[in-house]
N, C-alpha and C positions, 0 to 999 in steps of 0.2 A: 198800489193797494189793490187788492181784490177782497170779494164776498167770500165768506166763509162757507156762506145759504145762496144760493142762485134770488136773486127776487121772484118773486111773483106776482100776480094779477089775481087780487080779490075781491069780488061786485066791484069791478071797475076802477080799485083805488088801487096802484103799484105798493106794494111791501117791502120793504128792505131790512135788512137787520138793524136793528136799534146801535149797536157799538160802533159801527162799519160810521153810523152818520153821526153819531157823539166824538169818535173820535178823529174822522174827518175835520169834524169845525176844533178842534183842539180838546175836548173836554173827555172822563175818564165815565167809564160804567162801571157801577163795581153789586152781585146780586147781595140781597140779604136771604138767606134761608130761613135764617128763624120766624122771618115777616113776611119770609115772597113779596117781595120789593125791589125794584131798582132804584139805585142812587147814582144822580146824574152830578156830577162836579167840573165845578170850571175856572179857571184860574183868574 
């Protein structure tokens, strides 16, 4: 697996991409546009 986004470092707390670690642990991301929303799903 790799980052699609390099992490980074923001006031001190590391950032990673949200998908990279939903779908590490098994689970899917999928956006809503009509809501700007993320929906996290997990089996």
């Amino acid at each position: 697996m790799f980052f699609e986004v390099k992490p980074q470092l923001y006031q001190n707390t590391t950032m990673v991409p949200l998908r990279f670690i939903t779908e590490t642990l098994g689970a899917t991301l999928d956006w809503d546009d009509a809501t700007s929303t993320i929906n996290i799903k997990t089996n």
